[in-house]
Structures are given as C-alpha cells and as structure tokens.
C-alpha positions in Angstrom: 176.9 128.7 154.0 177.6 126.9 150.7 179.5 130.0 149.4 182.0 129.2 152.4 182.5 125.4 151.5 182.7 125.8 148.4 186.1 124.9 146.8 185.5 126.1 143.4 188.3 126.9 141.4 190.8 126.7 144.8 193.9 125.3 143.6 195.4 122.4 146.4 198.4 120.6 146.5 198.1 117.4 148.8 201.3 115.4 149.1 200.5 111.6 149.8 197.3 111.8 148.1 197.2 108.7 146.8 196.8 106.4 149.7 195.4 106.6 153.4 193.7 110.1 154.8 195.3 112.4 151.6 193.6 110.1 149.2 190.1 111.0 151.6 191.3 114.3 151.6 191.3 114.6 147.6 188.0 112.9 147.0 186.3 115.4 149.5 188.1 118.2 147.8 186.8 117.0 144.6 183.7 116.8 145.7 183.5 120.4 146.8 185.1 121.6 143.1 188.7 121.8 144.1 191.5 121.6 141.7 193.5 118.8 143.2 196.8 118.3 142.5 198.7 114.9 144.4 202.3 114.4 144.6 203.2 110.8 145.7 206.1 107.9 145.4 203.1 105.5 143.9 203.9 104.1 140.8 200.6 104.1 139.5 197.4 106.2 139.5 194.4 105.1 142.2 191.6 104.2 139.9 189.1 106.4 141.7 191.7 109.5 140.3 191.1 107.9 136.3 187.5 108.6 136.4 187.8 112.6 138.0 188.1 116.1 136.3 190.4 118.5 137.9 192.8 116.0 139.1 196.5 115.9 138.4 199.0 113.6 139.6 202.9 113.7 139.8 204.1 109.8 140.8 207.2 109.0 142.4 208.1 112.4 144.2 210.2 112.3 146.5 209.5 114.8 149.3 212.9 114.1 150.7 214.0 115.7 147.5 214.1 119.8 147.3 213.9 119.5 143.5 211.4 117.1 143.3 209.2 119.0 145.8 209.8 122.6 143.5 208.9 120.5 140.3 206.2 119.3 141.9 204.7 123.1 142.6 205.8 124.6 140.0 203.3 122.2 137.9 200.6 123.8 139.6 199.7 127.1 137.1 198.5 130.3 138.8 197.5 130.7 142.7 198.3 127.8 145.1 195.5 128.3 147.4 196.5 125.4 149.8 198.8 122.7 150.6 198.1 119.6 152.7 201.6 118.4 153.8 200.2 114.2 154.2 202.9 111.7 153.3 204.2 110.4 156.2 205.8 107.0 157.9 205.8 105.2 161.1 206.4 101.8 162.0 207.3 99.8 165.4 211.0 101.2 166.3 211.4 99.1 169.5 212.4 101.2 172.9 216.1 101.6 171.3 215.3 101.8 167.8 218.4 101.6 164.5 219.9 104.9 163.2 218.4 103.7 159.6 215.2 103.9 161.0 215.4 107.4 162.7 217.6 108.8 160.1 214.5 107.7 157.5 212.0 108.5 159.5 212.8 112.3 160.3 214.0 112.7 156.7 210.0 112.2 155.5 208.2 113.3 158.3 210.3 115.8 159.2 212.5 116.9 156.2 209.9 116.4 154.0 207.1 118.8 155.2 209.6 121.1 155.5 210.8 120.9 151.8 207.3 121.1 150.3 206.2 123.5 152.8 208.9 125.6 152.4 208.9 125.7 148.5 204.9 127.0 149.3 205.3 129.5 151.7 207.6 131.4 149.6 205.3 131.1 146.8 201.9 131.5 148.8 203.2 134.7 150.6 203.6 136.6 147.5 200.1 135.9 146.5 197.3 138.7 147.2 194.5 138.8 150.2 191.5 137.7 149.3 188.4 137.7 150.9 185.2 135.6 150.5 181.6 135.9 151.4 180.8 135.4 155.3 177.5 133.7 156.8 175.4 137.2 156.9 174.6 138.5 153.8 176.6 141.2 152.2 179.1 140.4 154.5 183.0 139.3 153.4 185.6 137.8 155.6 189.3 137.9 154.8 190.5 134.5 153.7 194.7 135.6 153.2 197.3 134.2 150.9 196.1 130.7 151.8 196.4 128.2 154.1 198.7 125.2 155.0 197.6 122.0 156.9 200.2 119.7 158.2 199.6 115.9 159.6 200.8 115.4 162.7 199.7 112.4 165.0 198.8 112.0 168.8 202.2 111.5 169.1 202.8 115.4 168.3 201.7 115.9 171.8 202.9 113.2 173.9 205.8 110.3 174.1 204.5 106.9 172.3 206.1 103.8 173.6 208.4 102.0 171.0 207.8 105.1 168.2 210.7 107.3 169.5 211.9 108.5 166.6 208.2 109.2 165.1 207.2 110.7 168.0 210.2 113.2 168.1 209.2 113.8 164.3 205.5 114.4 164.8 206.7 117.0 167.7 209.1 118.4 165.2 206.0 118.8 162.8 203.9 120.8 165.2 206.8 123.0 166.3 207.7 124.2 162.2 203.8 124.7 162.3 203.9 127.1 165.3 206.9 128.8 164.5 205.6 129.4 160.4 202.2 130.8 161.5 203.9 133.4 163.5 206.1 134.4 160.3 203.5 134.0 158.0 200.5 135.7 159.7 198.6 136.7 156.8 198.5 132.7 155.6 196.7 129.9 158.3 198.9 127.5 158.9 197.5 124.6 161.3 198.2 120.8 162.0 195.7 118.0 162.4 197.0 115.6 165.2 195.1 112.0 164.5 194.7 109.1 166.6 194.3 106.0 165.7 193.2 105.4 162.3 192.5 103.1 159.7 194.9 103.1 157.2 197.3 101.5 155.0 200.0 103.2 157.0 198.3 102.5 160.7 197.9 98.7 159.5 201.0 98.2 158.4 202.6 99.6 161.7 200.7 97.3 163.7 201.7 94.7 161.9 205.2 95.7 162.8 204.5 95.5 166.2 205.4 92.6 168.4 202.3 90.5 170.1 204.4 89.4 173.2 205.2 93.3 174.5 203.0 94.2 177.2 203.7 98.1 176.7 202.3 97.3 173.0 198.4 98.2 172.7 197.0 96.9 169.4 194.1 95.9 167.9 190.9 95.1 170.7 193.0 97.1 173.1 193.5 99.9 171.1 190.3 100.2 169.9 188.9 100.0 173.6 191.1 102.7 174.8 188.8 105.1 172.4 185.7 106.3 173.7 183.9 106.8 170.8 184.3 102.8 170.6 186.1 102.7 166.7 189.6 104.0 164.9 188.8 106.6 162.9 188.2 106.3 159.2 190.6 108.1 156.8 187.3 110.8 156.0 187.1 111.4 159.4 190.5 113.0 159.3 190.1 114.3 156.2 186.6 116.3 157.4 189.1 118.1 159.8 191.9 119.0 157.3 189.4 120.1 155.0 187.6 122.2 157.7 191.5 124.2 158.2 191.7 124.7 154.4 188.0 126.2 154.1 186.8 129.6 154.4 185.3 128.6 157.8 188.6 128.8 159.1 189.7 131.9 158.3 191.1 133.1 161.9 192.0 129.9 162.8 196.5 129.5 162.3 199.0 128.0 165.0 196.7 125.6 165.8 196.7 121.7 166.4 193.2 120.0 165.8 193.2 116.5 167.5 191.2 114.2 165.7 191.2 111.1 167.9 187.6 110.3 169.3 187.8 111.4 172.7 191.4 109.4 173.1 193.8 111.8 174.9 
C-alpha cells in the first residue's frame, strides 16, 4: 500500500497553493515526497514553504494570463505528473449581480483553469504510460500520462442563491472536466466539488454577505445544515484531491468527488 501513496519524485503543479485548500494540498504532497511546485498572485512566500525541500514557488501569476500560465510550466523540468487547478474566487453577488463581477469572476474560475489546464494537457499527453506497483504483490497497474484535479464547489451541481455568476463558473468547471477526460483518456482528469469550508476564501465571502437576507444561510445556520455537524477543514479537501492524483486512482477520470459532509 505505501508503494501506491507514495509521491516520490512525482512532479505537481498546484495553482493557488499558497493559501486555503491548495496550501493543504501542498503540505500533504510534501509529506508524501512530492516535488511541489505553486503558482500564486501572493506577494510573498507562506513561511511553512521557507522551511521545505522540494518546494518551488512562482508569485504573482496570473492564471488569467496565457503567458504567465506557460511560464509558469515550463519552470517545471522533466515530467509534469499532475496539476491541481485550485485558485479560485467567490464572493456574495446579490440575486442580479454587476458585469464587473461576472466578467471577473468567470475570467479566474473559468478562464483560468482553462489556461493552465490547457497549457498541461498538451504537455502531459505527450508524456509516456507508466505503470506502478498494485496492492498484490508482483502485480502493476497502469497509472497514464498523469492526472488533472480541478476544484469545483457544490455549486458545480446545483444553483446557489446570490452566487450566480460563481455558480455558472463552477458548472462551467465540471463541464471542461467531463468533456477533457473523454479527449484525454489515457490521462485522469476529475473535479473535487467542496462544501462548505474553512477558508480564507469561504470567510471572506461570508463576510460579503448581507445579515438581513433571509435566503442567506451563514454561519450557525450553515453549519447546521451539515450532518456531519462542522465546515470542512482545508485537509479535508485536500485528502480527496490528493486521493485523484494518487495511484489509487488510476481508473478513476470524468468524475466529480463531493466533499461536503453529508450536505447535498
């Protein structure tokens, strides 16, 4: 089994890592001997990044940005095992929201994963099979050209009161994902749909959000709406994405994994 887990010398790309669920995603990957590399529009370095080996770091990229998102890869030397498309954005929109605000908000989410994902697959699908060791021994299983894991939201799967806009972009997410594992069958590409979640991001967009709305479920309520009793924590997510990107999941592609404590 630890043959299967193990991340050794697997090259990943993670774009948002600094922050939220692709910072979590990072440190587990680290953990489990990855080569991480993080592109993010942070100015500076998280501290937990100066003290780690196989780390590398591109600040202010701009996923928006075709060239910043080809940069970006082409920093990362020899096979590109996987790619965790993670920076996102969501905030309270309001039932008619501004153009500004849909206009940015389909440009990251939307635009974005498909600029960095894009610049991978055409890399990644030129790369060889490979195969690694299964659970019986003497046994192999065949892993491919590597695997893509996009974050997507609840809201990929149903409307979300006052998030129009992100809720069309999370769909949009989860339809490039279906339609690129069908092109790309010999790669796994999957999304991970989270609920609600403790984040920068998910704390920041309840902030947003106005107290006196009664279609507006924050805080106690939200939480209460869960079954499992709790938001998730960032590592919870990350557990799942890191599960897609694993040998574990080697037949596993068109997918989406919700992640949201029994919530649906």
């Amino acid at each position: 089994m630890e043959s299967s887990m193990s991340f050794a010398g697997r090259q990943i790309a993670i774009t948002g890592g600094c922050s939220g669920i692709g910072l979590a995603v990072a440190k587990t990957l680290l953990a489990l001997g990855a080569i991480v590399y993080v592109a993010d529009i942070a100015p500076e370095v998280p501290e937990y990044f100066t003290s780690q080996k196989n780390i590398h770091v591109t600040l202010r990229c701009d996923i928006t940005d075709r060239q910043s998102c080809q940069d970006f890869l082409n920093s990362i030397p020899g096979r590109l095992d996987g790619l965790v498309n993670c920076a996102g954005t969501s905030g309270w929109e309001g039932k008619i929201g501004t153009d500004e605000v849909y206009r940015r908000t389909m440009d990251i989410n939307v635009a974005g994963t498909w600029n960095m994902a894009t610049e991978a697959l055409q890399r990644m699908s030129t790369q060889e099979d490979i195969e690694s060791p299964g659970i019986v021994p003497g046994s192999v299983r065949s892993v491919g050209q590597g695997s893509i894991v996009n974050v997507g939201s609840g809201a990929s799967l149903r409307g979300v009161s006052g998030l129009a806009a992100y809720t069309a972009s999370k769909h949009a997410v989860l339809g490039l994902t279906r339609s690129w594992a069908r092109d790309f069958p010999k790669m796994r590409i999957n999304l991970v749909a989270p609920g609600a979640t403790d984040t920068p991001l998910a704390e920041a967009s309840i902030a947003s959000a106005p107290r006196n709305d009664p279609d507006v479920i924050i805080g106690k309520a939200q939480i209460a709406s869960i079954p499992k009793g709790r938001m998730a924590y960032a590592t919870d997510i990350a557990d799942a994405i890191v599960f897609l990107l694993s040998d574990w999941s080697s037949f596993i592609t068109g997918q989406c994994l919700p992640v949201n404590g029994g919530n649906f």
